[in-house]
DOROSE-886402 format. One record per residue (C-alpha): x, y, z. Coordinates in steps of 0.1 Angstrom, whole numbers, plus 5000, padded with zeros to 4 digits. Layout:
XYZ;...
end
This chain:
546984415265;549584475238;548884345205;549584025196;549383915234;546283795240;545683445257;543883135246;540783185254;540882925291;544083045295;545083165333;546783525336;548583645358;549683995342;547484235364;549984325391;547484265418;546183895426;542584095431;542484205393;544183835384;541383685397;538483935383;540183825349;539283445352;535883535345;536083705311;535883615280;534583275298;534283115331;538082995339;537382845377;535382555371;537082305381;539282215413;542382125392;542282465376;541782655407;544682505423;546882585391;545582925397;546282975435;549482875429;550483065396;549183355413;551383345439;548783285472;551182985478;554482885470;555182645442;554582285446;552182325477;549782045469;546582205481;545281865495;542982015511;541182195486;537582065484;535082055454;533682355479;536882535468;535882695432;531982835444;533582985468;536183185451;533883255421;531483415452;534883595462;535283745426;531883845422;532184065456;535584185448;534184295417;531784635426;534484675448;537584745429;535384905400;534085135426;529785035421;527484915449;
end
């Protein structure tokens, strides 16, 4: 990250390219998914959807589940079992 870009620390980014490595970056330097409102701000800043899709159907199952997504993606895309 350049200097004198970095984000507020809850902020969501979506400046890796790749919705993979956007998502691995909701995790550091805290816990950014932890709430259904914020995960629906992320899916659709990230692109998964087009803007203004209201994601009714998102469940309080929603966030588990895509942190358990991240944490597989994770030995994955840095290449460790």
């Amino acid at each position: 990250m350049a200097l004198g870009t970095a984000t507020a620390p809850y902020e969501l980014r979506f400046d890796t390219g790749r919705v993979c490595l956007d998502l691995l970056a909701t995790t550091h330097p805290a816990e950014r998914l932890d709430s259904l409102p914020v995960l629906r701000a992320w899916i659709t800043g990230s692109g998964l959807v087009p803007p203004g899709t209201a994601l009714v159907h998102a469940d309080a199952s929603w966030p588990p589940a895509f942190r358990e997504l991240r944490g597989r993606l994770a030995p994955l895309l840095r290449g460790r079992p």
